[in-house]
DRENDO-1510 file (C-alpha; in Angstrom, 1 decimal, always signed):
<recs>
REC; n; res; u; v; w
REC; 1; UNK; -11.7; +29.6; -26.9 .
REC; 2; UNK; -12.6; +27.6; -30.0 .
REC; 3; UNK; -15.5; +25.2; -29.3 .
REC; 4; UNK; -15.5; +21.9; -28.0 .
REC; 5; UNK; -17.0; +19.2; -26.1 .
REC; 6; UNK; -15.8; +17.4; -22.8 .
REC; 7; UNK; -16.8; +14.2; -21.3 .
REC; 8; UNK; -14.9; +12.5; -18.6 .
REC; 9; UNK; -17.1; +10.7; -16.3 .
REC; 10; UNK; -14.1; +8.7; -14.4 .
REC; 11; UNK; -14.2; +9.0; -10.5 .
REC; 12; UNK; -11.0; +9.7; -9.5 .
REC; 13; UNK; -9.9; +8.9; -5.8 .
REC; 14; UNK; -6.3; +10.3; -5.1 .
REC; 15; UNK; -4.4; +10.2; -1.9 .
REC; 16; UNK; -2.5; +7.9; +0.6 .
REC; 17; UNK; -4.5; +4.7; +1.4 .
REC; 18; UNK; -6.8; +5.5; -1.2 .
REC; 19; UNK; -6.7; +2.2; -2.3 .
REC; 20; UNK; -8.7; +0.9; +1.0 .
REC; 21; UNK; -12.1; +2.2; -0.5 .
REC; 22; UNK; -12.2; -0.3; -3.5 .
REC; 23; UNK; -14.5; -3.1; -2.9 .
REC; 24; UNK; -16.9; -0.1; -1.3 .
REC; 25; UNK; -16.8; +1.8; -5.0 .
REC; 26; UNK; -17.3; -1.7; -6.6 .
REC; 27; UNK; -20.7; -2.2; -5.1 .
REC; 28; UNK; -21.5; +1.6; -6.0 .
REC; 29; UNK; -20.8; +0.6; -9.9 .
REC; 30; UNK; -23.0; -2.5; -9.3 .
REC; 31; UNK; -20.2; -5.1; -9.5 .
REC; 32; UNK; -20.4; -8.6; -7.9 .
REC; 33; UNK; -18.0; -11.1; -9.8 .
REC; 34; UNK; -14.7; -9.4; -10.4 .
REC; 35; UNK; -11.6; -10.1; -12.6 .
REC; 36; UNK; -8.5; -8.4; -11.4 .
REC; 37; UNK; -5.8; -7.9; -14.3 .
REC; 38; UNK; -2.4; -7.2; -13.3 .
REC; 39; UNK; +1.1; -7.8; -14.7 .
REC; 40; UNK; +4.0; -9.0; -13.2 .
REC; 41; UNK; +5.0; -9.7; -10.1 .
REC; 42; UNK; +5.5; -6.5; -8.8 .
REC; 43; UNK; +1.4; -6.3; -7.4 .
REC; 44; UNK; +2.3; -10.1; -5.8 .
REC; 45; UNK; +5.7; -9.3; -4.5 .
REC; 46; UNK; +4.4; -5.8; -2.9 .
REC; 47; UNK; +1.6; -7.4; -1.2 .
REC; 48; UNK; -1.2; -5.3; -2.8 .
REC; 49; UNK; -2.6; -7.8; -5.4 .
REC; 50; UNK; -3.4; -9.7; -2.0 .
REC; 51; UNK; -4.5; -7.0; +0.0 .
REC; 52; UNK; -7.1; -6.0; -2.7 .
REC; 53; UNK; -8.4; -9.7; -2.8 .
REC; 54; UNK; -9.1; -9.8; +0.7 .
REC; 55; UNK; -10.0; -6.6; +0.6 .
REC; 56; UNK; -13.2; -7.7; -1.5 .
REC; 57; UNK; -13.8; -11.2; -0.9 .
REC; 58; UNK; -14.3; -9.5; +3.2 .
REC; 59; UNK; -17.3; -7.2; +1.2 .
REC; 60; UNK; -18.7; -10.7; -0.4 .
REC; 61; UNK; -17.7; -10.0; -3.8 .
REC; 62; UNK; -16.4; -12.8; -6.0 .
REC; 63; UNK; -12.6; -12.8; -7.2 .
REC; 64; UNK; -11.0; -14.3; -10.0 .
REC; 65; UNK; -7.0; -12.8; -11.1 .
REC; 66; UNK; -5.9; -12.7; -14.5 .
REC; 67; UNK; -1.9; -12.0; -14.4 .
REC; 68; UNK; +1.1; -11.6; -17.4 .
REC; 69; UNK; +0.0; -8.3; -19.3 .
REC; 70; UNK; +3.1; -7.6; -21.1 .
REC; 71; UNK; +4.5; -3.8; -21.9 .
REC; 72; UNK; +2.7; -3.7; -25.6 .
REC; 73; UNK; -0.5; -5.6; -24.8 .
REC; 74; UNK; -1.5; -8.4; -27.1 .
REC; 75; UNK; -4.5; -9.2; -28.9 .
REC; 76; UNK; -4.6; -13.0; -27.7 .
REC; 77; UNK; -3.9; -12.0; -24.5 .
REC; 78; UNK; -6.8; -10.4; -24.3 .
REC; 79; UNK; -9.1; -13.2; -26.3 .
REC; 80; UNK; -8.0; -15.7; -23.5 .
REC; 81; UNK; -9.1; -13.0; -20.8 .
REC; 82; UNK; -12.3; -12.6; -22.3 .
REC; 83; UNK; -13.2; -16.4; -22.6 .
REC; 84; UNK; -11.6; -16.3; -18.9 .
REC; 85; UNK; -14.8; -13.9; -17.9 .
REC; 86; UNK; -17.3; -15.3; -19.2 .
REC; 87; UNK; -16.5; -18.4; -18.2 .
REC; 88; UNK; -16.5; -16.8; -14.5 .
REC; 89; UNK; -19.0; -14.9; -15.1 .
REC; 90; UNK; -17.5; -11.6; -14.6 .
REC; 91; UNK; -19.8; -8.4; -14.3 .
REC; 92; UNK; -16.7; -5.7; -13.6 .
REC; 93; UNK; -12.9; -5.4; -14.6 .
REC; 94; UNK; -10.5; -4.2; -12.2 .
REC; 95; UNK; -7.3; -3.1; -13.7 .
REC; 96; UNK; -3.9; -3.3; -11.0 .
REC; 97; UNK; -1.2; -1.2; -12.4 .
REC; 98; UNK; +0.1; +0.9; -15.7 .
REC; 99; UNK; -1.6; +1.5; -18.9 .
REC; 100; UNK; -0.4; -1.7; -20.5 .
REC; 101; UNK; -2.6; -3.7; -17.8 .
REC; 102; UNK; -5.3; -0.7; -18.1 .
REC; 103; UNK; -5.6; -0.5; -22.0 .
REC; 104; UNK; -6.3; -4.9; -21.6 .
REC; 105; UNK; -8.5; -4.3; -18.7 .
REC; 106; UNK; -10.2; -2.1; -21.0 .
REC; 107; UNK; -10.8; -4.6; -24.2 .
REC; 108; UNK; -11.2; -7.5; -21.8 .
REC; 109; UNK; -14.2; -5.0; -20.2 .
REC; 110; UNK; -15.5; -4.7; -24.2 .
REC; 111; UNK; -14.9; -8.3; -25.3 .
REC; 112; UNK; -17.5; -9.6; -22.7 .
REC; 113; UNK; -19.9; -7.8; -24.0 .
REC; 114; UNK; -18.9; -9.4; -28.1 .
REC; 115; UNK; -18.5; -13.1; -27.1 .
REC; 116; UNK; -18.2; -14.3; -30.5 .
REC; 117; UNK; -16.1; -11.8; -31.5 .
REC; 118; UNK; -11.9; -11.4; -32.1 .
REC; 119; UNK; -11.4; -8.2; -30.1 .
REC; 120; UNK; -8.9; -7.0; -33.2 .
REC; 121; UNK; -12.2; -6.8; -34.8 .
REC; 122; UNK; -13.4; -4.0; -32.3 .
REC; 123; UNK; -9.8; -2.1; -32.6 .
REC; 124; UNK; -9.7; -2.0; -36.5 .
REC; 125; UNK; -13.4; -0.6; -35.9 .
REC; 126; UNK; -15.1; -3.5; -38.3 .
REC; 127; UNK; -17.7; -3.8; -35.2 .
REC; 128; UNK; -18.8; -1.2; -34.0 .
REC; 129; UNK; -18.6; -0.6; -30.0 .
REC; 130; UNK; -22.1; +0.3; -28.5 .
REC; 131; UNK; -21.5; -0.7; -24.6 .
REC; 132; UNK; -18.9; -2.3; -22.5 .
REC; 133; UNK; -18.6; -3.8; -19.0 .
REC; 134; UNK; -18.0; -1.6; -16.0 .
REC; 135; UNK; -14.4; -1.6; -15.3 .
REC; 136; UNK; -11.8; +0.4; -12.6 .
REC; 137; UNK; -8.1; +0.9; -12.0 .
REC; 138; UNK; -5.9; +1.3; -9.0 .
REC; 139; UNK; -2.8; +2.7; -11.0 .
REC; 140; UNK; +0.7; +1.9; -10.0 .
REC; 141; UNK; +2.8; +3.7; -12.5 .
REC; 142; UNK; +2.0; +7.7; -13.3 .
REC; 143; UNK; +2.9; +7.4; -17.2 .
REC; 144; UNK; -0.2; +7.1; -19.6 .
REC; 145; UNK; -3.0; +8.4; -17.9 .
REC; 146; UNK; -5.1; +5.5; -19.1 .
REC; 147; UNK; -7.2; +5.5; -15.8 .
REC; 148; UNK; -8.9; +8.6; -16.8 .
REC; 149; UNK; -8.8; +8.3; -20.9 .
REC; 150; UNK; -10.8; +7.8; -23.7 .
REC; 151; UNK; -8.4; +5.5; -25.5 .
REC; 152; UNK; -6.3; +2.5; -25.3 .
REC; 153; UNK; -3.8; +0.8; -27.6 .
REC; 154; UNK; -3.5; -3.1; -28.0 .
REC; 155; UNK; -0.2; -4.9; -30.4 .
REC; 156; UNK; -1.5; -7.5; -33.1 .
REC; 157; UNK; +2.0; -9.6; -32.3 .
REC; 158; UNK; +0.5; -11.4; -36.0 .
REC; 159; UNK; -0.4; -8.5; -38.2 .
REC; 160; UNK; +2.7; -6.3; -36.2 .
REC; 161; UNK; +0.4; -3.9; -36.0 .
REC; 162; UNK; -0.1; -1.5; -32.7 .
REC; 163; UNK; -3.2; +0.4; -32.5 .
REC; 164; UNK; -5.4; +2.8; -30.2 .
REC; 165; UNK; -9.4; +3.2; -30.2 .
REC; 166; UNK; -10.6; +5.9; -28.9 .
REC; 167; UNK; -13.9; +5.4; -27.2 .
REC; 168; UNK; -16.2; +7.0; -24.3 .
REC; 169; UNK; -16.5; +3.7; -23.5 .
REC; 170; UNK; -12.6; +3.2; -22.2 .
REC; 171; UNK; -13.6; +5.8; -19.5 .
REC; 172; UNK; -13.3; +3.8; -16.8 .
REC; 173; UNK; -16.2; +4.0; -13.9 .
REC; 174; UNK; -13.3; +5.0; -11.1 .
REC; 175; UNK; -9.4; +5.1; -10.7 .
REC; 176; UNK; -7.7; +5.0; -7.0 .
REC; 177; UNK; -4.6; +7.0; -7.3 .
REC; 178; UNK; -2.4; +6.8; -4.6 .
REC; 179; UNK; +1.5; +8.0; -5.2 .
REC; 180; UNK; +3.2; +5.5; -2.7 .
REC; 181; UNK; +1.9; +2.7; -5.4 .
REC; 182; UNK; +4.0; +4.2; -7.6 .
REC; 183; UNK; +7.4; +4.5; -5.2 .
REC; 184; UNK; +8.7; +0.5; -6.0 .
REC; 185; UNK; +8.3; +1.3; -9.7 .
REC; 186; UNK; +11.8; +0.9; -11.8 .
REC; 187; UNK; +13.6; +4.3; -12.4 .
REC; 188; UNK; +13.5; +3.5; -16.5 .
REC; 189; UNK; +9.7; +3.0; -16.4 .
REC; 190; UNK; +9.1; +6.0; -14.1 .
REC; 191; UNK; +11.3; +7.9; -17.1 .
REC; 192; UNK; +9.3; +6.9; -19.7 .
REC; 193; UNK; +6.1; +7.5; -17.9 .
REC; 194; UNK; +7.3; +10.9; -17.7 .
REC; 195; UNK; +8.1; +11.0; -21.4 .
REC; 196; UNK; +4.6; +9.8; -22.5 .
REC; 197; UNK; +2.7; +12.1; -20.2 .
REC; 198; UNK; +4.9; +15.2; -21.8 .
REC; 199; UNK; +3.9; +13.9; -25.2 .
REC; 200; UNK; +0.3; +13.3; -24.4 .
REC; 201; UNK; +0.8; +16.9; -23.5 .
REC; 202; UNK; +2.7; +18.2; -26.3 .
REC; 203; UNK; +0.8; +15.9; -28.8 .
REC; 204; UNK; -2.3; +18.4; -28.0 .
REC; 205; UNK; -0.8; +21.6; -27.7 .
REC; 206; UNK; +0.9; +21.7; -31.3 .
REC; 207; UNK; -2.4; +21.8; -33.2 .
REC; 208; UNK; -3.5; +24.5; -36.0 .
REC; 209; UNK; -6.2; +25.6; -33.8 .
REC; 210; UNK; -5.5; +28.9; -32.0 .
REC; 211; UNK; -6.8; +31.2; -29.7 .
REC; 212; UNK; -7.7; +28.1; -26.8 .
REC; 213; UNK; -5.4; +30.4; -23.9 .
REC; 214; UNK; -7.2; +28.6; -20.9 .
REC; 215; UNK; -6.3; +25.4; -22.7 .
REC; 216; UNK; -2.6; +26.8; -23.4 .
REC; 217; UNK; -2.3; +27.7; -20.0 .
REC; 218; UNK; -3.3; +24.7; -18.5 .
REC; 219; UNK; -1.1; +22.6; -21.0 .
REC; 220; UNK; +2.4; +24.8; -20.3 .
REC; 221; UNK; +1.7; +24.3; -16.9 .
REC; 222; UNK; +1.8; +21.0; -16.8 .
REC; 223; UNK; +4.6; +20.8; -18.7 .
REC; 224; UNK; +6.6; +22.9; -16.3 .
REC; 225; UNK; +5.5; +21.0; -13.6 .
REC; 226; UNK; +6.7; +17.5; -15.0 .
REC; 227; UNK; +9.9; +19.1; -16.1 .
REC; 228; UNK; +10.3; +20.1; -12.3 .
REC; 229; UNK; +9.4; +17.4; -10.3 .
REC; 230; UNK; +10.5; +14.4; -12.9 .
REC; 231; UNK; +13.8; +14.6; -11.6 .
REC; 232; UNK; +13.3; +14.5; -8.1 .
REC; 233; UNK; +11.1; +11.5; -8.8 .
REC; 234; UNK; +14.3; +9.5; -10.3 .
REC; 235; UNK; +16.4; +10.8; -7.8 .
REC; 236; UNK; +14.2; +10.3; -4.6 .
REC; 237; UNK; +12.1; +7.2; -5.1 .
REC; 238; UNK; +10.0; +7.4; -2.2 .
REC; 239; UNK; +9.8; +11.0; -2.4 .
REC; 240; UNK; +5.4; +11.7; -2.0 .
REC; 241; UNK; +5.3; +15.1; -3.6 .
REC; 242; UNK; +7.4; +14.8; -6.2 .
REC; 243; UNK; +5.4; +11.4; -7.1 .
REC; 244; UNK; +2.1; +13.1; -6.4 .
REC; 245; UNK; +2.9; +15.6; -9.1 .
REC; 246; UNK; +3.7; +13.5; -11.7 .
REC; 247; UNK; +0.8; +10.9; -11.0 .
REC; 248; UNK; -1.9; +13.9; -11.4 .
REC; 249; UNK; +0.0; +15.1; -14.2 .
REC; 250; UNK; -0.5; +11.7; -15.8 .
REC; 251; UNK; -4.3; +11.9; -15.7 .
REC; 252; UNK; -4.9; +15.2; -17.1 .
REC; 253; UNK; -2.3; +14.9; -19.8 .
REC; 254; UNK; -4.9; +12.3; -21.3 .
REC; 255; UNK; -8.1; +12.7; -20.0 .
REC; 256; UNK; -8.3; +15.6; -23.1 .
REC; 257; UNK; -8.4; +18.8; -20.9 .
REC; 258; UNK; -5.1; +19.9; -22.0 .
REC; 259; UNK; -6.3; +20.0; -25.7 .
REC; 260; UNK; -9.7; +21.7; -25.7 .
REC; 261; UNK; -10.7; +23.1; -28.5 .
REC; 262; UNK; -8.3; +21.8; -31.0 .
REC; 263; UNK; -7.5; +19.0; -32.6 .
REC; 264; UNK; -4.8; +16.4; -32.0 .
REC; 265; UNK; -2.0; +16.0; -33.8 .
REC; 266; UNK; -0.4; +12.4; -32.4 .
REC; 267; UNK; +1.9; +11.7; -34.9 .
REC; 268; UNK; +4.7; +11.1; -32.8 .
REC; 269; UNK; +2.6; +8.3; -31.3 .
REC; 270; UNK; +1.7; +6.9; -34.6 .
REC; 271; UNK; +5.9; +6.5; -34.9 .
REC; 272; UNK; +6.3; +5.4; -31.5 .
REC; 273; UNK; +3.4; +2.4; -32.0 .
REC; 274; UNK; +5.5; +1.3; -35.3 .
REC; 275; UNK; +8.6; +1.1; -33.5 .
REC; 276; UNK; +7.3; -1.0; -30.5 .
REC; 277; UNK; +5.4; -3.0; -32.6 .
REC; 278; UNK; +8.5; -3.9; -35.0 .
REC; 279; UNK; +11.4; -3.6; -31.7 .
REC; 280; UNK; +9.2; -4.1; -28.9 .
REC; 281; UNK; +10.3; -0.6; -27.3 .
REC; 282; UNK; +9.3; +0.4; -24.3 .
REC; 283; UNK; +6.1; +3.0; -25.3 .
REC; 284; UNK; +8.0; +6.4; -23.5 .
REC; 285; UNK; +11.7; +5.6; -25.1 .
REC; 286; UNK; +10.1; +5.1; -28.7 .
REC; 287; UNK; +7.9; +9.1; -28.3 .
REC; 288; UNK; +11.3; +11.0; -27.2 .
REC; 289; UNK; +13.9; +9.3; -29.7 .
REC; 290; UNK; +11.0; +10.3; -32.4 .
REC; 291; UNK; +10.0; +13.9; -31.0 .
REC; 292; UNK; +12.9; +16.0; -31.5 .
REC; 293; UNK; +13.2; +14.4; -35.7 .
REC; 294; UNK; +9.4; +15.4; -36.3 .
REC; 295; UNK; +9.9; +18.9; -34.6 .
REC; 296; UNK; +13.2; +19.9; -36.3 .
REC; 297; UNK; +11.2; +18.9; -39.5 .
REC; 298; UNK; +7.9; +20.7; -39.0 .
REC; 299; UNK; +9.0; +23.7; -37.0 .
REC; 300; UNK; +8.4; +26.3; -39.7 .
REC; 301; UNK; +4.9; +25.2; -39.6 .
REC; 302; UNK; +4.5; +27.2; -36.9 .
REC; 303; UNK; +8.0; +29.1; -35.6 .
REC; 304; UNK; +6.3; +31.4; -32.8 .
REC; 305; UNK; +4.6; +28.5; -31.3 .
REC; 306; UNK; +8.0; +26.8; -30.3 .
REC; 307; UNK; +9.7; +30.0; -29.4 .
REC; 308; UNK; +6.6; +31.2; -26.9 .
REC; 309; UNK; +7.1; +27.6; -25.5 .
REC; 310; UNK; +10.3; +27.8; -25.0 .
REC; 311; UNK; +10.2; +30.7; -22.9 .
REC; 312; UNK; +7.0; +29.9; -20.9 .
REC; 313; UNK; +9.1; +26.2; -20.1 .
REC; 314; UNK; +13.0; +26.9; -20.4 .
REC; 315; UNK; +13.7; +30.8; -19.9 .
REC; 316; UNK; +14.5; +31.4; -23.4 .
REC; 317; UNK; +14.4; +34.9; -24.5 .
REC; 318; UNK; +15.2; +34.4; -28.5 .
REC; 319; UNK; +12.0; +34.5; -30.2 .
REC; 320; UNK; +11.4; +33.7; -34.0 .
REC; 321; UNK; +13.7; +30.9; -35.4 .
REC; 322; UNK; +16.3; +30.6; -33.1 .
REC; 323; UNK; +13.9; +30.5; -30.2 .
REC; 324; UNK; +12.2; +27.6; -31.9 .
REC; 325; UNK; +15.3; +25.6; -32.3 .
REC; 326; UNK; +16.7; +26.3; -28.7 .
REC; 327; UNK; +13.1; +25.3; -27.6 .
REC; 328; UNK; +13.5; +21.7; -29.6 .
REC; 329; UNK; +17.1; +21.3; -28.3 .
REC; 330; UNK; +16.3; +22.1; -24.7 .
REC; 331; UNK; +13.4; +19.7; -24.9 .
REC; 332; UNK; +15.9; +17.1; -26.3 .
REC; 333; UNK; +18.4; +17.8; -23.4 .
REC; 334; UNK; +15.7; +17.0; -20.7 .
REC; 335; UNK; +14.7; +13.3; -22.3 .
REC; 336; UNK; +18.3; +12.2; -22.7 .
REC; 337; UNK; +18.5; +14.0; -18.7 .
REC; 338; UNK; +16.1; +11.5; -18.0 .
REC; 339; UNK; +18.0; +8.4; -19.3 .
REC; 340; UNK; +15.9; +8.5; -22.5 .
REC; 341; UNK; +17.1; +7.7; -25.9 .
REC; 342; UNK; +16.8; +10.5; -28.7 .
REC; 343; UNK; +17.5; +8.9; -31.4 .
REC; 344; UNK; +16.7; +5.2; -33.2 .
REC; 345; UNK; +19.9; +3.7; -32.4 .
REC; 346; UNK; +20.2; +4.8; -28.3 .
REC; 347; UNK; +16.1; +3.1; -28.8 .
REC; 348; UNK; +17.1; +0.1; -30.5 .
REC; 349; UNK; +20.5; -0.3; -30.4 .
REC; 350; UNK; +21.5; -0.1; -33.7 .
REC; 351; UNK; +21.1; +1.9; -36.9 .
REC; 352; UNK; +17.9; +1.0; -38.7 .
REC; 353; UNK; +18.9; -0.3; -42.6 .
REC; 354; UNK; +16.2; +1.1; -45.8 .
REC; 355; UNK; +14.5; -2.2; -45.4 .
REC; 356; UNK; +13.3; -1.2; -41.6 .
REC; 357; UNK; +12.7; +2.4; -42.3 .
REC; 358; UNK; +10.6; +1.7; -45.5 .
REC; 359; UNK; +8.4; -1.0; -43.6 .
REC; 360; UNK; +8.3; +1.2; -41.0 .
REC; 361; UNK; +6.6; +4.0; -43.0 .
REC; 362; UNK; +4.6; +1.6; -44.8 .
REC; 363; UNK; +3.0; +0.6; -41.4 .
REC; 364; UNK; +2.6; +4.6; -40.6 .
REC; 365; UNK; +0.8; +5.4; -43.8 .
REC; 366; UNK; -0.6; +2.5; -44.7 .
REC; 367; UNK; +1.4; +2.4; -47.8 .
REC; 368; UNK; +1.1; +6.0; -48.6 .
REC; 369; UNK; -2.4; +5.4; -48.5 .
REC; 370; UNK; -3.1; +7.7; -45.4 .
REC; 371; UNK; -1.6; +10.4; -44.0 .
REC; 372; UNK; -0.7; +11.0; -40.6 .
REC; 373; UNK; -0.5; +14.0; -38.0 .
REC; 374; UNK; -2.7; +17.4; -38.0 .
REC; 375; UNK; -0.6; +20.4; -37.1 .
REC; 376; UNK; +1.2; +19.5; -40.4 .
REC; 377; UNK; -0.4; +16.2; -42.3 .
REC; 378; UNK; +2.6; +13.9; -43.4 .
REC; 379; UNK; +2.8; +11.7; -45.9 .
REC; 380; UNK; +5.3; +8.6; -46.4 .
REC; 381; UNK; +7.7; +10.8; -47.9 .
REC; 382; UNK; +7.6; +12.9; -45.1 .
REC; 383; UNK; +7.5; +10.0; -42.4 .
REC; 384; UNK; +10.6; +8.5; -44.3 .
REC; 385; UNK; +12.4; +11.5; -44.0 .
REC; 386; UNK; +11.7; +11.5; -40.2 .
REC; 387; UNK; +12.9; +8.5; -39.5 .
REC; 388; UNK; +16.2; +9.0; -41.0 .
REC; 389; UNK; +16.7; +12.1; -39.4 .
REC; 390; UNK; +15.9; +10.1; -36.2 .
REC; 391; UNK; +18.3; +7.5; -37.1 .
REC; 392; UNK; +21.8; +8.0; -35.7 .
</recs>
């Protein structure tokens, strides 16, 4: 094992009727005025947005709600919750539902604490975050493992700019984590939230690191486990194991214990934010029609990597080259098995012209003036030759 530091304070309360034990961890974390964020109406129409109210106004806390995160949080969204909270008065952030309507909790939790402040201002890291408000999460989609995390990732809809801050400060004080929240969840989002918690996953274990076998072993098994129990999810959706497997999964694909002791690579993500902050992509879809371009084109960086995963995953006995390539094409089969695009025009619906892909890497790189990745750094050459091969 190489050397490394971990940190992840969050409580996490998993199980069936898990949920019933919120107002009682409030108090614990010192809140009293509380601002629930949620999203649609999926928390309203299942009853649990008003169960949770109850729930804590019963324990004599105060409630205010703060619904219409959007897939791709926004920037002013945010702003108007924060002026919301103060206003109220808010001392703790609870967060009801995915890791769009966590990430906002999140930056809502830090904008309280920078009144004056645009919270882009925080995200682009021209003020520094030194503390935050105490926030939670009862999660009701297993996809980006926010509820445990050190990160979260707002959308400038001005600039067209989507970008993650990575922070021990996002660790949220607790998460409730119980699978049946996830059951009413839409088949495509469940997908996706499959896809992102494979990439968090695969994002870490392609590093230039090596010699972390604990960590390896830990990361592969995951991965199996996802590629087992994802489809049984889509094709049983009240099914509790298969749920419960992929909503655990979730957490410790981000929560940075599937990538001790190396670094992270997170390119794919970097092409992913781009492409939902241009097309508005669902998060998940925009990671797998991206993956299997950047892994055909970087391969060689490391051939016996993606052959040894390829056997520990899908069985295959090739080693060297052709073991790497089954490994990338078998990975590609189980996305588009999951109703996922793998490729720019199944994402978007069309084939992206220069004028897109150029802008597209310009966003990446910064105008060439960055590079991205760290299992092999790319440059907007090499970020422009990914995205053509990626669009078809």
């Amino acid at each position: 094992m190489q050397k490394f530091t971990f940190y992840c304070p969050t409580e996490m309360i998993f199980g069936k009727d898990s949920e019933n034990q919120t107002a009682d961890l409030i108090k614990k974390y010192n809140g009293h005025n509380v601002l629930i964020v949620f999203g649609g109406g999926s928390v309203k129409k299942s009853g649990l947005l008003d169960k949770i109210c109850a729930q804590l106004t019963s324990a004599n806390l105060t409630v205010s709600t703060l619904g219409g995160v959007q897939p791709n949080p926004l920037v002013s969204f945010v702003n108007d919750g924060v002026k919301k909270a103060l206003a109220e008065k808010i001392d703790f952030v609870l967060a009801i539902g995915g890791g769009s309507v966590i990430d906002t909790a999140k930056a809502i939790a830090h904008g309280i604490q920078y009144p004056d402040c645009d919270i882009w201002d925080i995200w682009t890291k021209k003020i520094a975050l030194t503390k935050t408000t105490p926030m939670a999460s009862i999660v009701t989609l297993a996809a980006a493992g926010s509820e445990t995390s050190d990160s979260a990732v707002l959308t400038n809809e001005i600039t067209k700019q989507k970008r993650g801050l990575s922070t021990p400060f996002n660790r949220p004080c607790f998460t409730i984590m119980n699978p049946e929240l996830t059951f009413s969840a839409p088949k495509l989002q469940k997908a996706c939230g499959c896809a992102d918690i494979m990439m968090h996953t695969l994002e870490r274990y392609f590093a230039k690191e090596t010699d972390n076998y604990m960590t390896d072993y830990i990361a592969e098994g995951l991965m199996r486990d996802v590629i087992h129990y994802a489809p049984q999810m889509l094709a049983n959706p009240e099914d509790y194991l298969s749920h419960s497997e992929i909503m655990y999964c979730g957490s410790l694909s981000h929560n940075d214990i599937t990538g001790l002791g190396r670094t992270k690579d997170f390119s794919v993500h970097k092409f992913g934010h781009e492409l939902s902050a241009k097309f508005n992509a669902t998060h998940g879809a925009s990671l797998t029609a991206m993956w299997p371009s950047w892994a055909r084109y970087i391969y060689k960086n490391d051939i016996d990597r993606f052959a040894h995963l390829g056997n520990i995953l899908f069985s295959i006995s090739e080693t060297g080259e052709q073991g790497a390539i089954k490994t990338i094409n078998k990975m590609e089969e189980f996305f588009y098995r999951l109703g996922l695009p793998i490729c720019l025009s199944q994402l978007t619906g069309k084939i992206l012209d220069e004028t897109e892909l150029k802008y597209l890497t310009d966003m990446c790189t910064d105008s060439n003036q960055k590079t991205i990745g760290s299992f092999k750094p790319l440059n907007a050459e090499d970020v422009y030759t990914i995205f053509q091969m990626a669009n078809h």
